[in-house]
N, C-alpha and C positions, 0 to 999 in steps of 0.2 A: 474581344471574342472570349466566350467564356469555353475554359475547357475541362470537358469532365474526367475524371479519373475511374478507371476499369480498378474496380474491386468483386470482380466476380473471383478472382484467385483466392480470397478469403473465405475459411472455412471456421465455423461455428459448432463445436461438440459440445453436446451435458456432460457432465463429470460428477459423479458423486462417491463419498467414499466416509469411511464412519471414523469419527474423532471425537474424543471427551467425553463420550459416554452418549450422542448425538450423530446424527450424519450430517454432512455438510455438503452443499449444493454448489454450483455453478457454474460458468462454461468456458470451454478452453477454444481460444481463436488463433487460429492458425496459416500457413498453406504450405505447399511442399517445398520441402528444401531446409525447413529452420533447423537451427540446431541452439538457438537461444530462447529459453524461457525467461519471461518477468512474471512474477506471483504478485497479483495487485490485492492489497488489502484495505479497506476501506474504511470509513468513520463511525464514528461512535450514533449507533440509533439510525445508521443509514441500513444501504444494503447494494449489494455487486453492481445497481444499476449508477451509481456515484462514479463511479470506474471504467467505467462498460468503455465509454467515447476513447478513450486512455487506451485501452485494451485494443480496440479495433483499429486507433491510428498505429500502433504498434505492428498487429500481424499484417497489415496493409504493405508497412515498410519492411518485412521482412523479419520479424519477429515473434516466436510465437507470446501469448501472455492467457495467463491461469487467473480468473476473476470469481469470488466465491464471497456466498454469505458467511458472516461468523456466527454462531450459534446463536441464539436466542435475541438475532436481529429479527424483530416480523416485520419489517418491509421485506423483507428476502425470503426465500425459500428453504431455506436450513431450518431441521427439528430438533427438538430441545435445549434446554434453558442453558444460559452462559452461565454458569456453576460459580466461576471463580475468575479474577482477572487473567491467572494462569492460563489459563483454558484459552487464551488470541494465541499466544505462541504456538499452543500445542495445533491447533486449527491450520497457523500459518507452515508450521513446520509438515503437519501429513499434506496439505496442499503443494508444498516442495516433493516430498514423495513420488505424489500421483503427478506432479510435473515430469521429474525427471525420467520418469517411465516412458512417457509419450518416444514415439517415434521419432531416434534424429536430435533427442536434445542431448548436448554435450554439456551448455553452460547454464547456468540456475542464477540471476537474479531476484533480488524483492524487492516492491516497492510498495508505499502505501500513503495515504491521505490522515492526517490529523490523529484520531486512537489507531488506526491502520498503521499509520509511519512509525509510531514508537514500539508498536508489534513488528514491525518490519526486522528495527534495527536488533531488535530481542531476539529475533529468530535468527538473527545473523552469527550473531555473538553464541549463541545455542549450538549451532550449524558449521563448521568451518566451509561445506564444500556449498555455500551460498558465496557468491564470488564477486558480488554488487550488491549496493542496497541506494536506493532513491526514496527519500525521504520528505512529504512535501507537508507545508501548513500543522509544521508540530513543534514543540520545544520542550524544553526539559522546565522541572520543579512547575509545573501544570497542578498539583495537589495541594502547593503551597501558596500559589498565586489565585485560586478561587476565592476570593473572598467578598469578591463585586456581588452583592446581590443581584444583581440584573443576569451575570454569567448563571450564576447559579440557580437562581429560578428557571433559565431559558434550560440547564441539564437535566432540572429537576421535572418539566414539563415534557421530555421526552425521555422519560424513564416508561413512557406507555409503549413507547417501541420496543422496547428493551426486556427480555423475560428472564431472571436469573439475578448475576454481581449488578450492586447499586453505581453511582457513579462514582461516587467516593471510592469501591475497593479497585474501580475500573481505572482512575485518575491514579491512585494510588503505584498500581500493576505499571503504569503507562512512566510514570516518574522513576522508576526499577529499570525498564529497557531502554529510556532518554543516558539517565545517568551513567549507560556503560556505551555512551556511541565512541568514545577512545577507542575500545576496544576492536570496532569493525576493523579496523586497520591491521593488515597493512591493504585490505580492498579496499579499492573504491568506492567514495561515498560521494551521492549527490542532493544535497538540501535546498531545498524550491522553496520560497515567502513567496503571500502573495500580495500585494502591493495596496489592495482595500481592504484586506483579514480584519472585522474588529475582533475576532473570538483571541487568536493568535495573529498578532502583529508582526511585520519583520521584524524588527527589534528585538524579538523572544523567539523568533525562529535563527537570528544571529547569534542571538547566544550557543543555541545549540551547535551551529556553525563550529565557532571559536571553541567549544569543548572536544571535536571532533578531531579527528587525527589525520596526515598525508595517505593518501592523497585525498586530496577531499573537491569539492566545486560548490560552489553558492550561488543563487539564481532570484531573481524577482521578476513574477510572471504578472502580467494585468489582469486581476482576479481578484475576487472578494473570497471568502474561506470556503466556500460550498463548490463554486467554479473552478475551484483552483487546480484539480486532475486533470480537467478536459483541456485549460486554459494549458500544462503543463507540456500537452503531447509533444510539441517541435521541442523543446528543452530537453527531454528525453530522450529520442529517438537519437540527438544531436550529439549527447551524450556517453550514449551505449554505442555510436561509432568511434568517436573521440578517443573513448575505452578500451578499443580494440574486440567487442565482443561482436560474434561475425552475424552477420543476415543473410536471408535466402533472397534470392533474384525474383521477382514476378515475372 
């Protein structure tokens, strides 16, 4: 017997609010009762629709979650160019802002996917009252390990999505917010590989693991690097209870 599940309790708002000399776009999913937001930030040349699946399994279970373009993504809805690598934190940090505002939130989570996850962990270390960070399909020294021509063609080809910092000052930026994941600590930290990644292999997502400080949790989801948010939701959600952080009832 198959059985369906009532998501008419989730609610879907635009949000938009100006950052880095741009405004940034996208939608906060919700229902009544949350008091936990997760800020999902997303991958390099994508845009909030990477995340979206992530997002809605979230506020479904009782959680609200904040999903936004980064500047000078054009798959996404966000205007004007991404300036500088600077410029993901500054994004991920006013998107914490216009979180915390919402109605009912007490707790502020970040998570993100691949250039998402190292802006994640950046905005954390930036931010004390971010109180979790989920980190998925990312690793640190990312700047020093491109040297595969094939990587590197494959970032240099989707630099057309991309309007503003090249990939180098963006890898650069990304290797900056990896190298301080120590720091997140003493919150909790959770890092997801995902088990067919060729971009980022578990391997280079355990590194990051092992550089990371108490508390911390490691995870391999069955996912190749693009899948790996949506593939991530029950790791997540399993998570942010585990952690003690509260959800609203449907």
């Amino acid at each position: 017997m198959v059985r369906l599940r009532d998501l008419s309790h989730v609610r879907i708002d635009r949000v938009e609010y100006p950052s880095a000399g741009g405004t940034v776009r996208g939608l906060y999913y919700s229902m009544e009762g949350v008091q936990t937001c997760v800020v999902l930030c997303h991958g390099y040349s994508s845009s909030k629709h990477n995340v979206d699946p992530l997002a809605f399994h979230l506020a479904a279970d009782g959680y609200a979650a904040l999903a936004f373009d980064f500047l000078g993504h054009k798959l996404g809805a966000s205007t004007g160019p991404l300036r500088e690598g600077a410029d993901l934190v500054t994004n991920a940090l006013d998107a914490c802002a216009v979180a915390r505002r919402r109605e009912g939130i007490e707790h502020l989570v970040i998570g993100g996917h691949s250039m998402g996850a190292a802006t994640a962990i950046g905005a954390a270390v930036a931010n004390a009252d971010i109180e979790g960070v989920i980190a998925m399909a990312t690793s640190t020294g990312r700047s020093r390990q491109l040297t595969d021509d094939t990587m590197l063609s494959g970032l240099r080809n989707r630099t057309a999505y991309v309007e503003g910092a090249d990939p180098d000052s963006i890898t650069t930026a990304m290797d900056r917010y990896t190298d301080r994941v120590g720091d997140v600590a003493p919150r909790p930290i959770l890092i997801i590989a995902a088990q067919r990644d060729a971009l980022v292999p578990p391997s280079a997502v355990k590194r990051l693991f092992d550089d990371a400080r108490e508390p911390k949790t490691f995870d391999i989801v069955d996912a190749n690097h693009t899948d790996c948010a949506e593939r991530s939701r029950f790791v997540v959600s399993r998570w942010l209870r585990a952690r003690g952080f509260p959800s609203a009832q449907p």
